[in-house]
N, C-alpha and C positions, 0 to 999 in steps of 0.2 A: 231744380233737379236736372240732371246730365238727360241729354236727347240719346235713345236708342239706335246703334247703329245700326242698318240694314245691313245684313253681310248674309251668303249666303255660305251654309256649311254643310259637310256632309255627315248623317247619322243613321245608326243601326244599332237595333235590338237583337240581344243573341241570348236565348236560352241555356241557361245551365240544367236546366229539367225537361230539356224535351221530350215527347212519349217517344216509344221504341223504332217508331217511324222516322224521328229527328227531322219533325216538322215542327219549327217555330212559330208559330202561324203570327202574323201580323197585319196590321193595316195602314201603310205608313201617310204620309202626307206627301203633296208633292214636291218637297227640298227632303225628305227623306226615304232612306231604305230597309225591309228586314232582309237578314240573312238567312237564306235557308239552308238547311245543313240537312247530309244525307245519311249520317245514320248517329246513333247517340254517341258513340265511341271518337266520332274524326276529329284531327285538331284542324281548326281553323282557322284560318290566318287574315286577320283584316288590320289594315294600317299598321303593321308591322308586330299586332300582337297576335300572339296564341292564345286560343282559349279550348280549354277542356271539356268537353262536352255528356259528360257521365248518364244524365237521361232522369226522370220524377223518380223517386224513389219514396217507400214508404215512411221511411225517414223526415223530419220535420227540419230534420240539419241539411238537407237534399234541396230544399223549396228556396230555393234563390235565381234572380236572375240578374245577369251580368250587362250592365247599359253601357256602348261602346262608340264613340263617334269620333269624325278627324276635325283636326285642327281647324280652326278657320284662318283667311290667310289677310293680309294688308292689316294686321291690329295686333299688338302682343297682347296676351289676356293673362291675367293675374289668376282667377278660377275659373270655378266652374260652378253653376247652380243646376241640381237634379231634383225635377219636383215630380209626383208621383200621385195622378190626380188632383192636381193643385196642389196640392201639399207639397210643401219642401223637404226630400229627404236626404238630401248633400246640400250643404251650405257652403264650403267653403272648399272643393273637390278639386284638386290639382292636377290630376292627371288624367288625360282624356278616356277611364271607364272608371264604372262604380257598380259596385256589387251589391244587390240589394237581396235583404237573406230576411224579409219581414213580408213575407209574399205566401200565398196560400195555392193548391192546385184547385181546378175549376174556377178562374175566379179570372177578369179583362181588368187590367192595368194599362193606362195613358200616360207616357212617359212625357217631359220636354224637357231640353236642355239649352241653356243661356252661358255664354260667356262675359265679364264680366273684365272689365279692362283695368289698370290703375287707379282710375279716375272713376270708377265705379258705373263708366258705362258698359249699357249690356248691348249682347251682336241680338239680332230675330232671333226667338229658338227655333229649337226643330224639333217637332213631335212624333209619332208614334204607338199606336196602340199595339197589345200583346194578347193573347188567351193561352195561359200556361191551362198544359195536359195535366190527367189526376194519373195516379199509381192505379193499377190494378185492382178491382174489388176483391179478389182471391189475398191479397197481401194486407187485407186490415187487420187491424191487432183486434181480437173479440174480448172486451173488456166492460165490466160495472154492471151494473142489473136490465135486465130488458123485463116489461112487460109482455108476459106467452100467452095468447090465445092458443088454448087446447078444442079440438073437435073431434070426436070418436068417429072412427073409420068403421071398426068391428069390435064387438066385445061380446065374451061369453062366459059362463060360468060363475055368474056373478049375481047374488039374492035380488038386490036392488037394479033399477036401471042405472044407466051411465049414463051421465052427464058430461057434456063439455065445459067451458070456462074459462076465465084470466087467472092465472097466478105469476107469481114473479122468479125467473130466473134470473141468479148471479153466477158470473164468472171472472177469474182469477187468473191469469197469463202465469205460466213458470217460466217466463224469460223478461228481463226488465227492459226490452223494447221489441218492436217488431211481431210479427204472428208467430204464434210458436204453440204447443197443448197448453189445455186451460185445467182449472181446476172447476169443477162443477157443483152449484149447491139451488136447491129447489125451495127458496121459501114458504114455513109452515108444515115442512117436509123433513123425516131423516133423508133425505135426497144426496148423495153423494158422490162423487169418484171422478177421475182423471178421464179427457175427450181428448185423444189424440190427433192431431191436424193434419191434411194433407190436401195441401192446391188450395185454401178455402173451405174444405170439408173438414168437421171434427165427428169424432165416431167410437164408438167403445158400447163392447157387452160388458155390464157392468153388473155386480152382486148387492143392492141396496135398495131400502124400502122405498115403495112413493104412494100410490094413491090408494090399493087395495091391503083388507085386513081379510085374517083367515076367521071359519067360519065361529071361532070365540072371539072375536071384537078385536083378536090382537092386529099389532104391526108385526108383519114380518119380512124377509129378507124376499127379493123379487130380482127374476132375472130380466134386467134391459139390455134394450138392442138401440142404442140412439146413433141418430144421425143426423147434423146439422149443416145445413151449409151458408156463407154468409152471402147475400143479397143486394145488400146497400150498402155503402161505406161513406164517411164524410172528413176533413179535417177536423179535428177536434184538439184543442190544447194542444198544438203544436204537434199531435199525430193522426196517422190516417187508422181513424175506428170504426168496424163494424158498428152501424145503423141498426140494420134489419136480418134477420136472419129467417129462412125456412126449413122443416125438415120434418121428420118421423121420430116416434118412439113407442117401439112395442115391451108391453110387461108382460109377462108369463107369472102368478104366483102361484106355489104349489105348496101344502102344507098335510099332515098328517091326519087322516078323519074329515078334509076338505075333496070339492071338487076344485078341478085344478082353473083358473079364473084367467082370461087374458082379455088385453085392451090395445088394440091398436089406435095410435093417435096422430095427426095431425098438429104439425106447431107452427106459429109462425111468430117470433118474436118482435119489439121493436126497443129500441135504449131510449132509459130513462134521463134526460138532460137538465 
């Protein structure tokens, strides 16, 4: 087997996802460097290339990071090998950067890079760790069923006592990516209607039954006041999905020959995976 050359070469990691700060953050070794860049938007110009700096987005198309180093010099190199935690994910990489778009936010990646000559000898690598920024928890898509813990805050007008509990909330995005209103449904429940978004927060007075019956056994229509807001967020399947969710939901029922019945609640969801 061909003897490894010692060369020594210079290397930098540059984020394509940096948070809105456009801090790459790094830990390089001592034959290498990160780039720090000062705001998500600047192009940056390192050995002669440009690179575009757009910033984490919620997007799953967004999660890539761009590995960028120069030449080493006294050797002509045939490639380039980019391993990625050990793992090899450029084999046969020709031009001195490589784009790696199979990267998650929150999450430290250990780069190294070997040149690799005619003769199948390779120069020192040069390493590099990373910790790519997350997206926003306000910007997860609230999506699948969450397990809701219900606790009553205030209730009245109602024969029986009230009870708290789990039941299960699903939700439904009307947009096919990104946060956007959901459609809302209440397992075991006629539970129904559209949660408008804004910033993270979804909310709607809505006209649909849920937990109380008037005072003949029926179900009837009940005015809600919900309001949820998301909490936690993680990558999921290639998108960034509300976890956890907290928030309120007040019922008002009122019905004909009833006393009029109200439940203030406490919710705090979590998804089901």
């Amino acid at each position: 087997m061909p003897t490894g050359r010692r060369i020594a070469w210079t290397f930098a990691v540059v984020s394509l996802a940096a948070c809105t700060s456009g801090s790459g953050s790094g830990d390089p070794s001592p034959a290498a460097s990160a780039t720090q860049l000062a705001t998500p938007t600047e192009q940056v110009e390192i050995d002669g290339l440009t690179i575009d700096e757009p910033g984490w987005k919620a997007s799953g198309a967004d999660w890539r990071l761009r590995v960028s180093w120069g030449e080493p010099t006294d050797v002509v190199i045939d490639h380039y090998e980019v391993r990625r935690d050990g793992v090899t994910v450029g084999e046969e990489v020709e031009e001195t950067t490589f784009l790696d778009d199979d990267v998650e936010p929150g999450a430290r990646y250990r780069y190294e890079v070997v040149g690799v000559d005619v003769h199948g000898v390779e120069t020192l690598g040069a390493a590099v760790s990373i910790r790519t920024e997350e997206p926003k928890v306000s910007d997860a898509r609230l999506e699948g069923t969450f397990s809701v813990r219900m606790v009553v805050e205030r209730a009245s007008g109602t024969s029986d006592p009230v009870r708290g509990g789990a039941i299960f909330f699903t939700f439904d995005p009307r947009c096919r990516s990104g946060a956007c209103d959901v459609r809302w449904n209440v397992r075991s429940a006629r539970t129904e209607g559209t949660l408008r978004r804004t910033d993270g927060v979804y909310e709607a007075t809505l006209r649909t039954p849920l937990f109380v019956r008037n005072c003949f056994g029926e179900v009837v229509e009940e005015v809600l006041e919900v309001r949820l807001r998301v909490s936690k967020a993680a990558p999921l399947e290639g998108r960034w999905r509300a976890t956890k969710f907290v928030g309120a939901i007040d019922e008002i029922s009122s019905y004909g020959g009833c006393m009029t019945a109200t439940i203030d609640w406490s919710v705090q969801g979590l998804l089901q995976t």
